[in-house]
Backbone as numpy.savetxt, mean C-alpha at the origin, in Angstrom:
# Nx Ny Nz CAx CAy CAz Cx Cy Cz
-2.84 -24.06 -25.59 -1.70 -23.16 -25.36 -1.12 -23.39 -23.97
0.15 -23.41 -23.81 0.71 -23.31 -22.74 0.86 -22.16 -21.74
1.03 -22.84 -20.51 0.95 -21.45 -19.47 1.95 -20.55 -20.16
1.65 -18.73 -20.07 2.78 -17.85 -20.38 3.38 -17.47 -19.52
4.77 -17.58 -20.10 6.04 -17.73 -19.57 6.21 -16.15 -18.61
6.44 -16.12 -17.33 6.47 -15.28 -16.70 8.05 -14.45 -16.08
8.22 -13.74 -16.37 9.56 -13.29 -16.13 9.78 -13.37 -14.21
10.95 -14.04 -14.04 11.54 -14.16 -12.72 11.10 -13.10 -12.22
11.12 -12.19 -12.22 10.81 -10.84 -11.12 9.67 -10.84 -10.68
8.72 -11.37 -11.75 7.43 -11.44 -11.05 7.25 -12.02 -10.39
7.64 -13.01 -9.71 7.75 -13.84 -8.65 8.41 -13.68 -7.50
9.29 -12.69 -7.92 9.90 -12.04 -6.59 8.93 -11.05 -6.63
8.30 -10.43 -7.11 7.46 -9.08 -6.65 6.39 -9.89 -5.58
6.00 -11.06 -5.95 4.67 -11.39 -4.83 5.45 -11.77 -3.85
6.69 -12.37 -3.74 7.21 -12.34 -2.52 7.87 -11.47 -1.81
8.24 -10.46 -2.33 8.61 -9.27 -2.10 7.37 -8.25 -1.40
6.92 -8.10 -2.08 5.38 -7.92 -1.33 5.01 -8.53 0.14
4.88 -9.78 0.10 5.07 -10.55 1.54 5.57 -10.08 2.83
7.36 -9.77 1.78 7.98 -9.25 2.83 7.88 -7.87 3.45
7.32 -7.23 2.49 7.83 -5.57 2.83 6.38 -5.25 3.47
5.08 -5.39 3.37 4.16 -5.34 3.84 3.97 -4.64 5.17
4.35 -5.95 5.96 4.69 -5.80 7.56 5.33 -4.76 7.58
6.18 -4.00 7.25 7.08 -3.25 7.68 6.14 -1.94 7.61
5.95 -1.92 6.37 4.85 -1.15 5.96 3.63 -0.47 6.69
3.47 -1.56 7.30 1.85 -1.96 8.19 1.74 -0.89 9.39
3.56 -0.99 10.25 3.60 -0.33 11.25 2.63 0.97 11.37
2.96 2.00 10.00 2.61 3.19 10.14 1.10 2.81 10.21
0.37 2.28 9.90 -1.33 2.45 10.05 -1.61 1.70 11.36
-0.61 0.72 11.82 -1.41 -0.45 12.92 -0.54 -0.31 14.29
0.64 0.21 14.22 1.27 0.92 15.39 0.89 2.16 16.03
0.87 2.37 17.14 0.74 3.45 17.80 1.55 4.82 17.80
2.88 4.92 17.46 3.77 5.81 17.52 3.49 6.84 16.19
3.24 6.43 15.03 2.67 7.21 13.97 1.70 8.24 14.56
0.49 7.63 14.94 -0.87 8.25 15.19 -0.24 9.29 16.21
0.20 9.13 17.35 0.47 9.35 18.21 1.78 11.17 17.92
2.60 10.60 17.15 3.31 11.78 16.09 2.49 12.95 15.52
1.48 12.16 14.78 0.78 13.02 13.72 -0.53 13.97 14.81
-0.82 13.24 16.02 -1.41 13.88 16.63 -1.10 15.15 17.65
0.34 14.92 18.15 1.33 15.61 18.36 1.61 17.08 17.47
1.12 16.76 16.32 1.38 18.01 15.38 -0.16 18.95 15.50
-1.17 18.04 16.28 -2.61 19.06 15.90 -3.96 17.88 15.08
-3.16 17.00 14.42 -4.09 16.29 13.06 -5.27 15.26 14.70
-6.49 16.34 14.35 -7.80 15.79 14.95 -8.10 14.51 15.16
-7.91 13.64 14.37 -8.33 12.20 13.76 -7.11 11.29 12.99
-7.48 10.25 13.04 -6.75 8.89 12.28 -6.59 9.68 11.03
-7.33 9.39 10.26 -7.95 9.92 8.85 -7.18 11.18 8.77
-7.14 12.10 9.54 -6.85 13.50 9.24 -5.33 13.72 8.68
-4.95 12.96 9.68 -3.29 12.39 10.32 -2.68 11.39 8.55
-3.95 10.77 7.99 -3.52 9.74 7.43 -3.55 10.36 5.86
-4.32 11.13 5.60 -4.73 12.19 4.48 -3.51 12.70 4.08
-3.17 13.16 5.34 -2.75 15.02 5.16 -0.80 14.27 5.20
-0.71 13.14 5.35 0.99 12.50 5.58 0.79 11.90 4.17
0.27 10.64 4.03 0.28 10.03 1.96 -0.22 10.78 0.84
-0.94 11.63 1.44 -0.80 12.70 0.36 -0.18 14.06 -0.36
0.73 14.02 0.81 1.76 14.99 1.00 2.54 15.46 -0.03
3.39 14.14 -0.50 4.35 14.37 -1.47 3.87 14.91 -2.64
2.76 14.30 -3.13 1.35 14.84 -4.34 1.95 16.67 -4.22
2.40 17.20 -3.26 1.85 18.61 -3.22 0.70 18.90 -2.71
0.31 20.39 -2.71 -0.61 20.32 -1.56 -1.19 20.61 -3.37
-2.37 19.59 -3.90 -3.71 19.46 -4.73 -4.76 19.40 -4.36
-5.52 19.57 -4.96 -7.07 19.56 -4.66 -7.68 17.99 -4.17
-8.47 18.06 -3.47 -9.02 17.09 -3.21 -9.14 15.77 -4.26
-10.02 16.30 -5.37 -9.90 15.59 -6.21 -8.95 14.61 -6.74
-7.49 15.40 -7.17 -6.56 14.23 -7.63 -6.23 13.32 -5.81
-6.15 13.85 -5.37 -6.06 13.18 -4.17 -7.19 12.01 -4.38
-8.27 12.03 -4.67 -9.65 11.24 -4.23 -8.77 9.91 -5.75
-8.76 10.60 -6.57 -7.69 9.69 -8.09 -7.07 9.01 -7.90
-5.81 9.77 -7.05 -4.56 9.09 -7.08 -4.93 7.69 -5.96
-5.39 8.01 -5.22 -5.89 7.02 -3.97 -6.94 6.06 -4.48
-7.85 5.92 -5.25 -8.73 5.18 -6.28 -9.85 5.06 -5.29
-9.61 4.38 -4.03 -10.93 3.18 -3.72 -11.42 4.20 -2.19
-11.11 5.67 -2.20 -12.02 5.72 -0.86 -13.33 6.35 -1.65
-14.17 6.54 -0.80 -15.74 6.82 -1.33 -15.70 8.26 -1.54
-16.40 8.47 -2.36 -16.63 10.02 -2.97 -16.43 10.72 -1.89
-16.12 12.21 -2.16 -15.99 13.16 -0.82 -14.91 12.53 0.37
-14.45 11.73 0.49 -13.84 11.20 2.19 -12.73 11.95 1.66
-12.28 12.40 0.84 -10.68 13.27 0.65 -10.80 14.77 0.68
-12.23 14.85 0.73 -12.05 16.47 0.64 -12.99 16.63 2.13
-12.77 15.58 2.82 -13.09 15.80 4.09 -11.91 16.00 4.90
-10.61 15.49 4.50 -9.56 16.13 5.43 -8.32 16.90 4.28
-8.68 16.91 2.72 -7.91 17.55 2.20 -8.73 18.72 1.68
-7.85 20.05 1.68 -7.02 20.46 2.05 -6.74 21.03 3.58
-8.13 21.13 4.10 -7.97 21.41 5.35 -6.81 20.94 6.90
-6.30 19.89 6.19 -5.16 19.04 6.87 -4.29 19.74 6.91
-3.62 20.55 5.79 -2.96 21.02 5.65 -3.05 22.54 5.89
-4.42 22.95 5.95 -3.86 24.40 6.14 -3.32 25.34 7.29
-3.05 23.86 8.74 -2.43 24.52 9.78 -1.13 23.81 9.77
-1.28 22.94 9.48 0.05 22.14 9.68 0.77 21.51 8.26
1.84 22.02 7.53 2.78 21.90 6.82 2.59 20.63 6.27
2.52 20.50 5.08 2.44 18.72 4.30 3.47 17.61 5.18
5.03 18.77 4.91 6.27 19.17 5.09 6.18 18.05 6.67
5.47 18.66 7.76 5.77 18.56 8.96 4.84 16.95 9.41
3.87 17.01 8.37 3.03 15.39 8.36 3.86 14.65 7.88
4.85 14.72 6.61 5.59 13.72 6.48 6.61 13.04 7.29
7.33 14.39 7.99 8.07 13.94 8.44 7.69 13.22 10.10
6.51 13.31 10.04 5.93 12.97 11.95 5.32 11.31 11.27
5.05 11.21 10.09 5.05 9.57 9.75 6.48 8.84 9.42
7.18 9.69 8.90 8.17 8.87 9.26 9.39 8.44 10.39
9.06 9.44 11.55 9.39 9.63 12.74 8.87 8.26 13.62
7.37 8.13 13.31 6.61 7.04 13.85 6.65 5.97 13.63
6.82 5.82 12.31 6.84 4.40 11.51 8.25 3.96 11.98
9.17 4.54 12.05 10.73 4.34 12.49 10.48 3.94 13.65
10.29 4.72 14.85 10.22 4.58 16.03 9.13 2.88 16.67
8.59 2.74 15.95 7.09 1.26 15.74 8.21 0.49 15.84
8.72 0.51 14.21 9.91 -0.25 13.96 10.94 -0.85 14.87
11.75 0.17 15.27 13.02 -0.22 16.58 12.44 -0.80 17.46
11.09 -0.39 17.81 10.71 -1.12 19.77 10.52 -2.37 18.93
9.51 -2.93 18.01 8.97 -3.73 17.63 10.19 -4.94 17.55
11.22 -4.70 16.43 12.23 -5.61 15.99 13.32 -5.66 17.18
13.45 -4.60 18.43 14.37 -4.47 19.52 15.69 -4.38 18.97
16.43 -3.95 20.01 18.01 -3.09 19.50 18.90 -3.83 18.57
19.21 -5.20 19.10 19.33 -5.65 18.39 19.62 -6.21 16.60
18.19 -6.62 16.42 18.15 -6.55 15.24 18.09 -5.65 14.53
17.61 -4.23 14.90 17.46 -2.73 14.30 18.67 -2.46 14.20
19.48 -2.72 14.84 21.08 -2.46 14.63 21.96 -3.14 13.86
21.10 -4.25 13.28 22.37 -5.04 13.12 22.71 -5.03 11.47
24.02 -5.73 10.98 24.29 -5.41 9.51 23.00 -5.91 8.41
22.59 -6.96 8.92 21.47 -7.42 8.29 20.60 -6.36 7.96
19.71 -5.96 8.85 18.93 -4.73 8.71 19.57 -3.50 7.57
20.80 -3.30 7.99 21.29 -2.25 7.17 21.29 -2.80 5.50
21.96 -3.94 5.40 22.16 -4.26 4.05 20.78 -4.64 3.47
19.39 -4.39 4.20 18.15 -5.11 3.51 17.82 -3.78 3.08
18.10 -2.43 4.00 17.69 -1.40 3.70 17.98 -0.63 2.83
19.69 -1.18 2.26 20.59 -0.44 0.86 20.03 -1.41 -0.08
19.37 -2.66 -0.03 19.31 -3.23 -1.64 17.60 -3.12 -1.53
16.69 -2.46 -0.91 15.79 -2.23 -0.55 15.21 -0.83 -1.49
16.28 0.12 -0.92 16.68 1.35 -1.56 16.89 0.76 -2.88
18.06 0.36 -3.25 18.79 0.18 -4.57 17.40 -0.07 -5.63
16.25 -1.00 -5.18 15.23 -1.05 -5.87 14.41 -0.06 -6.05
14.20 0.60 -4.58 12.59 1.33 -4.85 13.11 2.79 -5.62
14.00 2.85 -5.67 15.16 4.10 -6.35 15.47 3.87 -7.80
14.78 2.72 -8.19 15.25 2.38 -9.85 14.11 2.17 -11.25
12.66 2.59 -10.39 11.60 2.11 -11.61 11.35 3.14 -12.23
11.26 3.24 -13.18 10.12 4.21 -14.37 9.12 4.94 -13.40
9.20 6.31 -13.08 8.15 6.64 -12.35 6.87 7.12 -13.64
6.80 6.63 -14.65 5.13 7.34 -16.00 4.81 6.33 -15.47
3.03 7.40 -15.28 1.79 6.45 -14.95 1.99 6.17 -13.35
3.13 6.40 -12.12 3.39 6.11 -11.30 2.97 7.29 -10.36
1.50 7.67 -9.89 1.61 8.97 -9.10 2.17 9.08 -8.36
1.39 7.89 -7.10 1.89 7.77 -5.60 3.62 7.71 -5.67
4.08 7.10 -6.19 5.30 6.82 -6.35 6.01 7.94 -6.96
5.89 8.20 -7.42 6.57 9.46 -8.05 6.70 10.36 -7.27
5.76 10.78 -6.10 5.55 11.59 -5.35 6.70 11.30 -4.06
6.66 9.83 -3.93 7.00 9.47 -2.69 8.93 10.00 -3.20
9.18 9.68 -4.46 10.70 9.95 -4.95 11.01 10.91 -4.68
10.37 12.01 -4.85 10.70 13.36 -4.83 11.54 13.79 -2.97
10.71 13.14 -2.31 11.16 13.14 -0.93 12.97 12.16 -0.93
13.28 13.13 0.22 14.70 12.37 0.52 14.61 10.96 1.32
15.86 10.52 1.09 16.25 8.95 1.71 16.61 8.97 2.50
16.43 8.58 3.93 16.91 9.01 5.10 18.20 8.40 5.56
19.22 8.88 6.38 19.87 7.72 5.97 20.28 6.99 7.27
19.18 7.33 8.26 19.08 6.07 9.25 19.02 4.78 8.84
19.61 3.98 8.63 19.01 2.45 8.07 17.46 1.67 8.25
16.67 2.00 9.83 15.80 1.84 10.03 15.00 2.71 9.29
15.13 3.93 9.62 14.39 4.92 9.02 13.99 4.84 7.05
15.29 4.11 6.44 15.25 4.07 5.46 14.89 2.59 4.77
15.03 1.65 5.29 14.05 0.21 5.40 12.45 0.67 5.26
11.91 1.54 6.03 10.88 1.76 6.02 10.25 2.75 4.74
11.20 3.38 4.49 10.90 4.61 3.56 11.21 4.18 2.34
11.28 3.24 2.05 11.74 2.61 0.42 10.78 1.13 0.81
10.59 0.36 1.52 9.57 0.15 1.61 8.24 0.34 1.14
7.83 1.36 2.10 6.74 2.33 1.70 6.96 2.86 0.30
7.65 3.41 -1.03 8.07 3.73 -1.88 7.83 2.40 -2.68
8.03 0.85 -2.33 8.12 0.01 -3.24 6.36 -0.12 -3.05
5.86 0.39 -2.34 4.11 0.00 -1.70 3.37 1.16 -2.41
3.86 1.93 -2.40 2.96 2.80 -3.25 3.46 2.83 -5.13
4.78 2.55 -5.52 4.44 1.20 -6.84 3.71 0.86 -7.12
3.68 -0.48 -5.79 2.79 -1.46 -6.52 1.40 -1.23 -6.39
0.58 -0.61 -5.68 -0.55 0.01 -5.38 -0.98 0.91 -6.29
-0.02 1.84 -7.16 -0.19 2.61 -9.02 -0.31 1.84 -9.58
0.27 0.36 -9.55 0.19 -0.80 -10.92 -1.09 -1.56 -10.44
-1.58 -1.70 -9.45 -2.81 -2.48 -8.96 -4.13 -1.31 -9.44
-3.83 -0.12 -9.37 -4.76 0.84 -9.56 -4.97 0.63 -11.32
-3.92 0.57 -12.05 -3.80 0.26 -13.78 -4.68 -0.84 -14.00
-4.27 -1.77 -12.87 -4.95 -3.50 -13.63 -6.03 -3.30 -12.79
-7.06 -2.73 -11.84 -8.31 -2.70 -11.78 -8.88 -1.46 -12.99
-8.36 -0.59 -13.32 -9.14 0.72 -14.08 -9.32 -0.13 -15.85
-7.92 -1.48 -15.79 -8.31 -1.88 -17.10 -9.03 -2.72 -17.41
-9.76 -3.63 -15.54 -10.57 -4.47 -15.79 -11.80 -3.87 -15.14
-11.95 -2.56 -15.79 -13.13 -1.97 -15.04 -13.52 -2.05 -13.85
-12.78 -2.10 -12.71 -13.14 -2.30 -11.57 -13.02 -1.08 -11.21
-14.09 -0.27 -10.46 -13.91 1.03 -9.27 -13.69 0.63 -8.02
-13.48 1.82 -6.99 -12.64 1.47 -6.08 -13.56 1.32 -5.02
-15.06 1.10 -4.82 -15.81 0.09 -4.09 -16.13 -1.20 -4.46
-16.26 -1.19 -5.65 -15.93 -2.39 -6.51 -14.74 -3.25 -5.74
-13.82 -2.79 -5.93 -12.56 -3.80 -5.32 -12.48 -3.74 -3.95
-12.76 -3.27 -3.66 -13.35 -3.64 -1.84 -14.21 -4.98 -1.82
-14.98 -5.04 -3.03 -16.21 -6.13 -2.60 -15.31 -7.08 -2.69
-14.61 -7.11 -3.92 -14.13 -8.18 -4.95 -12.67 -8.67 -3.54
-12.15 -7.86 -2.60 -11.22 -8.32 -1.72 -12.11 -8.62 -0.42
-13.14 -8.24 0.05 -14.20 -8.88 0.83 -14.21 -10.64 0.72
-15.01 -10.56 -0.40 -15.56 -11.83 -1.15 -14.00 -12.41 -1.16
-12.84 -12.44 -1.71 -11.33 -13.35 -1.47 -11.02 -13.37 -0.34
-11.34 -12.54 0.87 -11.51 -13.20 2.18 -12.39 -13.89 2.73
-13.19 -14.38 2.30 -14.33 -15.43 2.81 -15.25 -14.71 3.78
-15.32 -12.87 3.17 -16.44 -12.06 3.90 -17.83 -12.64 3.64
-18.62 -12.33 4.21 -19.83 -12.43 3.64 -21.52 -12.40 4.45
-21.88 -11.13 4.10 -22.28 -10.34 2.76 -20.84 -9.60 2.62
-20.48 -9.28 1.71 -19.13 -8.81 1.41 -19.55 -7.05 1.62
-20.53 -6.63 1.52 -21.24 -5.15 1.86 -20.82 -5.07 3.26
-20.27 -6.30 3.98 -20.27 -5.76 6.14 -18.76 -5.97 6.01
-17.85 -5.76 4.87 -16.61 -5.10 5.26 -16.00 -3.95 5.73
-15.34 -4.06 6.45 -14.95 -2.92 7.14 -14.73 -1.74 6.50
-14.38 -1.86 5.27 -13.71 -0.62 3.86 -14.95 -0.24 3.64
-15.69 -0.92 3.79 -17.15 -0.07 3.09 -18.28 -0.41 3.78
-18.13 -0.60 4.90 -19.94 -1.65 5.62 -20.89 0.26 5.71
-20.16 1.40 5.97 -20.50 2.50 5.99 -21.25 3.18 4.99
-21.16 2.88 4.21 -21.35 3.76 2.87 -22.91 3.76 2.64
-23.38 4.66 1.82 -24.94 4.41 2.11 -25.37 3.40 1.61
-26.42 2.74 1.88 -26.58 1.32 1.75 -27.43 1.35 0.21
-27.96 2.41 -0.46 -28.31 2.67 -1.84 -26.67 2.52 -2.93
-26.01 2.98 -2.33 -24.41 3.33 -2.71 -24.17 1.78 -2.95
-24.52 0.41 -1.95 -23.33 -0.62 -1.56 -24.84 -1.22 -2.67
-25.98 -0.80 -2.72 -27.02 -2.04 -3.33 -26.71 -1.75 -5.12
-26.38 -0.21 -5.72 -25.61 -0.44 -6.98 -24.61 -0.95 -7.35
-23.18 -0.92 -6.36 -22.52 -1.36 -6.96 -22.20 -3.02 -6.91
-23.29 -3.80 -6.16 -23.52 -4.91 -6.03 -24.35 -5.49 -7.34
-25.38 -4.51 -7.72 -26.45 -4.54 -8.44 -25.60 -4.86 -10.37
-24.87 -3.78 -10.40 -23.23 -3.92 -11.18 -22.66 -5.02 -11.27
-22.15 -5.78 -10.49 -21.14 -6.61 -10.56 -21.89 -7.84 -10.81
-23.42 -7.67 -10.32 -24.40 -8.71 -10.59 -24.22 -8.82 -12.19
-24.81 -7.91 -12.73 -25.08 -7.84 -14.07 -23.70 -8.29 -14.64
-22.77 -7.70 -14.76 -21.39 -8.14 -15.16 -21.05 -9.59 -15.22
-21.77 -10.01 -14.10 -21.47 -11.66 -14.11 -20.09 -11.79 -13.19
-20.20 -11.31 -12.22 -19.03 -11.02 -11.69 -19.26 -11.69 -10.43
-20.87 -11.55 -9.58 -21.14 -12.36 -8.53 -22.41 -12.74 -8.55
-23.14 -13.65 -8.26 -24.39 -14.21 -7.89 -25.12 -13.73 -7.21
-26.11 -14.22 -7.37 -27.30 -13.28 -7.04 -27.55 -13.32 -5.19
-26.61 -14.11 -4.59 -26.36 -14.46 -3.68 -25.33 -13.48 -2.42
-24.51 -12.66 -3.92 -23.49 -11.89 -3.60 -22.15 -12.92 -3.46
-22.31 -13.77 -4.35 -20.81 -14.71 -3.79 -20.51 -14.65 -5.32
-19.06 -15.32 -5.57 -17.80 -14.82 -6.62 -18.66 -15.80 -7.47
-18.71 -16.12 -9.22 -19.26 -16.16 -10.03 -17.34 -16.95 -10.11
-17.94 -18.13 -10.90 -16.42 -18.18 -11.53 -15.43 -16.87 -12.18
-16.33 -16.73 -13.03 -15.83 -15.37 -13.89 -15.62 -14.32 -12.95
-16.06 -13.91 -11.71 -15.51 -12.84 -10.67 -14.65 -13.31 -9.80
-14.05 -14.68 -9.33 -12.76 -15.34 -9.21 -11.42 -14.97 -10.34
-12.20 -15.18 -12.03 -10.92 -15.51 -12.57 -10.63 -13.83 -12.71
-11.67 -13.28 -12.53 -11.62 -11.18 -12.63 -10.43 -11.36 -11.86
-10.65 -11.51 -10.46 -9.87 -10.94 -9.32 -8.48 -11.71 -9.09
-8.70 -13.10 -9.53 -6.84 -13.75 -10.10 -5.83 -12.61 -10.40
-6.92 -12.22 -11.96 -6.31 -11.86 -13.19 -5.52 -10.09 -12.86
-6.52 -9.63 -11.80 -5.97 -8.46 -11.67 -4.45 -8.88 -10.84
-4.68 -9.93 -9.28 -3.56 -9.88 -8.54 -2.37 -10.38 -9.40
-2.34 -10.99 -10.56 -1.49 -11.32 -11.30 -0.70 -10.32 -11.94
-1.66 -9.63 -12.42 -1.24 -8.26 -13.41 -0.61 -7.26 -12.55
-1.03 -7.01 -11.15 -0.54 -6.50 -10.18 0.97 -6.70 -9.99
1.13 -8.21 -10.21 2.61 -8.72 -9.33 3.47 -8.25 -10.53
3.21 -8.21 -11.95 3.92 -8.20 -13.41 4.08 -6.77 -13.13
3.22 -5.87 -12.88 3.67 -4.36 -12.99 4.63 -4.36 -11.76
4.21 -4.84 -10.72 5.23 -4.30 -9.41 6.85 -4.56 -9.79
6.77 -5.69 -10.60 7.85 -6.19 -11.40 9.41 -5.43 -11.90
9.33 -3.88 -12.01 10.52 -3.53 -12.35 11.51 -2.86 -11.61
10.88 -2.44 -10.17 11.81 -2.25 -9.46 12.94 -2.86 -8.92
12.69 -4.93 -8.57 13.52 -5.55 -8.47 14.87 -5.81 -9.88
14.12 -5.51 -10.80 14.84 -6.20 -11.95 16.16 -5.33 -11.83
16.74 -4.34 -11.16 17.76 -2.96 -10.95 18.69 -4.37 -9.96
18.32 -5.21 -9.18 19.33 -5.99 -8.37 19.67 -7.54 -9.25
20.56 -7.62 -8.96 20.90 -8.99 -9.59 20.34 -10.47 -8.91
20.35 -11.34 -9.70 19.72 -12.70 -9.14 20.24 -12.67 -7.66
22.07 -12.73 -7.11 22.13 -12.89 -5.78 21.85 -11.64 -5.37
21.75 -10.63 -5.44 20.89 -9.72 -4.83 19.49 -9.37 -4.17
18.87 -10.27 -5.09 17.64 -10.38 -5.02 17.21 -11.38 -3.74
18.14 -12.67 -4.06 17.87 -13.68 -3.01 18.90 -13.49 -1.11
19.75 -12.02 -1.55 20.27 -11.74 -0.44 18.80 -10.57 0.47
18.85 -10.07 -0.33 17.59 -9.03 0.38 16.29 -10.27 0.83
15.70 -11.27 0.21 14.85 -12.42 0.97 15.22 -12.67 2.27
16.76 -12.96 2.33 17.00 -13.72 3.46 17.51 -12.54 4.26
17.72 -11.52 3.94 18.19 -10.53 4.99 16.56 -10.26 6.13
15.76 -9.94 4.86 14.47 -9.70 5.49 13.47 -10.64 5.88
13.94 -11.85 5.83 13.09 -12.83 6.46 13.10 -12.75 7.87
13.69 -12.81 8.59 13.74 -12.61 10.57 12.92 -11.32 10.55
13.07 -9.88 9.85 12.60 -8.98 10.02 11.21 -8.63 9.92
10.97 -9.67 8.88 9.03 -9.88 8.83 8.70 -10.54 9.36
9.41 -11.98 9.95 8.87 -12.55 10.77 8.25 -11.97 11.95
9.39 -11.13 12.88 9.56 -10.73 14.13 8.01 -10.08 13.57
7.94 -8.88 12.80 6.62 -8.05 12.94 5.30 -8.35 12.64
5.58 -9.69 11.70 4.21 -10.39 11.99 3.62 -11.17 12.83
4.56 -11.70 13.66 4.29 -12.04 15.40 3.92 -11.54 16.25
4.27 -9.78 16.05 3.73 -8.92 16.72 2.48 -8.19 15.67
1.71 -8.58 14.80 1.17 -7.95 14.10 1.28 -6.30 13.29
2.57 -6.33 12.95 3.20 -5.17 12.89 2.65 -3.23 14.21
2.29 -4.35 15.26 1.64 -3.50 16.16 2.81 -3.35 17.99
C-alpha cells in the first residue's frame, strides 16, 4: 500500500506549530508574565500558572482541571485550584497573562517590528484561523473562545496564538487517550524523543515518587513500548510517530478557514517574528 495521502493543512499545522510556539513560549519563559501574576498576590509559578490557563474553564473543580490538562500528576491541580482563585478573580489572572505575554513580546521583537504592518497582518490571519475550528471535544480551546480578542495587534498575535496552542494540545490529548497513553506516560515517551536518559530524570517528572515513575515504566515495559533498558522499543518509536502525526491531522482545521495564499502569507509574515524570539529564547 502506498503512503496515505495527507491533506495540505496538515503540513501547514506542523509548520504552523513551529511558528507560533515561540510566541507562545513568552508567557512561561519570560519574565513579565510571572512578574504580572505575582503583582496580583499568586504565591508561586504554578499558582500564577493554574489559576491564568485554567481560567476560561470557569472557576471548576480541581478535577476537570487535573482532565482537561491530562499530563500533570495526580493532586498538583488541586494544589493551586481552587484556592488560586479564591482571592484573586480568574477574571484578573487572565488578564495579568495577557498583559505579560504582550509586554515579553514588544521588548523581545523591539518597536519596530511590534509595530509594523507585518506583525499586524500575521495577527488578523492568525485570528482569522484560531476563530474558525469546531470547538466539540475541544476543552482548552473552547474555553480560551469564550474570552475576547484584543485588539492590540501584539496583544492579539499572542492571544490567538495561544488559542491555536491549546487546539492543538485537545487534539494531542485525543491521539494519546486513543493510543492509551497517560499523561506520565507521555512525559517518558517525550523524554526518551529527546535523547533523555533514564527518561524518569526529566524535568516533567524526575519528582514524582519514584514507586509512581517504577510503574509506569514497569507498563510501558510490558506494552512493548520500551526495553528493559528503558530505551524506545521500535514499536514505542512507531507509538510516539504515530501520535505526533495524528496530532498535526487534528490541529489541521483551523488553517483550512485561510486560503492557499493566505496560508503562505501568514508563513512569511511570521517568519522574522519567530526567528527574532528564538534567538532570544522566547526569554
Amino acid at each position: 500500500m502506498g503512503k496515505a495521502h495527507l491533506h495540505p493543512t496538515t503540513h501547514i499545522a506542523r509548520r504552523m506549530f513551529e511558528l507560533l510556539e515561540p510566541i507562545c513560549l513568552v508567557t512561561y519563559c519570560a519574565d513579565e508574565c510571572n512578574e504580572e501574576l505575582a503583582a496580583l498576590g499568586h504565591r508561586t509559578y504554578w499558582d500564577g500558572y493554574f489559576a491564568s490557563r485554567a481560567a476560561p474553564l470557569g472557576r471548576v473543580p480541581a478535577q476537570v482541571v487535573h482532565a482537561a490538562f491530562y499530563n500533570f500528576a495526580d493532586g498538583e491541580a488541586a494544589r493551586h485550584i481552587p484556592s488560586a482563585w479564591e482571592t484573586i478573580p480568574p477574571e484578573a489572572s487572565v488578564a495579568a497573562r495577557e498583559r505579560g505575554s504582550t509586554a515579553s513580546l514588544r521588548r523581545i521583537l523591539g518597536e519596530a517590528l511590534a509595530s509594523s504592518p507585518g506583525l499586524a497582518r500575521a495577527a488578523d490571519l492568525t485570528t482569522k484561523a484560531a476563530t474558525s475550528a469546531p470547538t466539540q471535544g475541544r476543552v482548552m480551546y473552547a474555553g480560551m473562545r469564550t474570552l475576547p480578542v484584543p485588539s492590540d495587534p501584539v496583544a492579539r498575535l499572542w492571544h490567538s496564538a495561544t488559542m491555536l496552542r491549546e487546539h492543538r494540545g485537545d487534539g494531542h490529548i485525543a491521539a494519546l487517550v486513543g493510543a492509551r497513553i497517560g499523561g506520565t506516560e507521555a512525559h517518558v515517551l517525550s523524554a526518551l524523543a529527546q535523547g533523555i536518559h533514564p527518561p524518569e530524570s526529566f524535568g516533567r517528572i524526575h519528582h514524582l515518587p519514584k514507586k509512581r515513575l517504577a510503574a509506569v515504566m514497569d507498563g510501558l515495559r510490558e506494552r512493548g513500548l520500551v526495553d528493559s533498558e528503558g530505551r524506545f522499543t521500535d514499536a514505542g518509536r512507531e507509538t510516539k510517530h504515530r501520535i505526533e502525526a495524528l496530532t498535526d491531522e487534528l490541529a489541521a482545521p483551523p488553517y483550512e478557514a485561510l486560503s492557499p495564499a493566505e496560508r503562505d502569507e501568514l508563513v512569511a509574515e511570521l517568519e522574522p517574528i519567530t526567528a527574532t524570539l528564538v534567538a532570544a529564547g522566547s526569554q
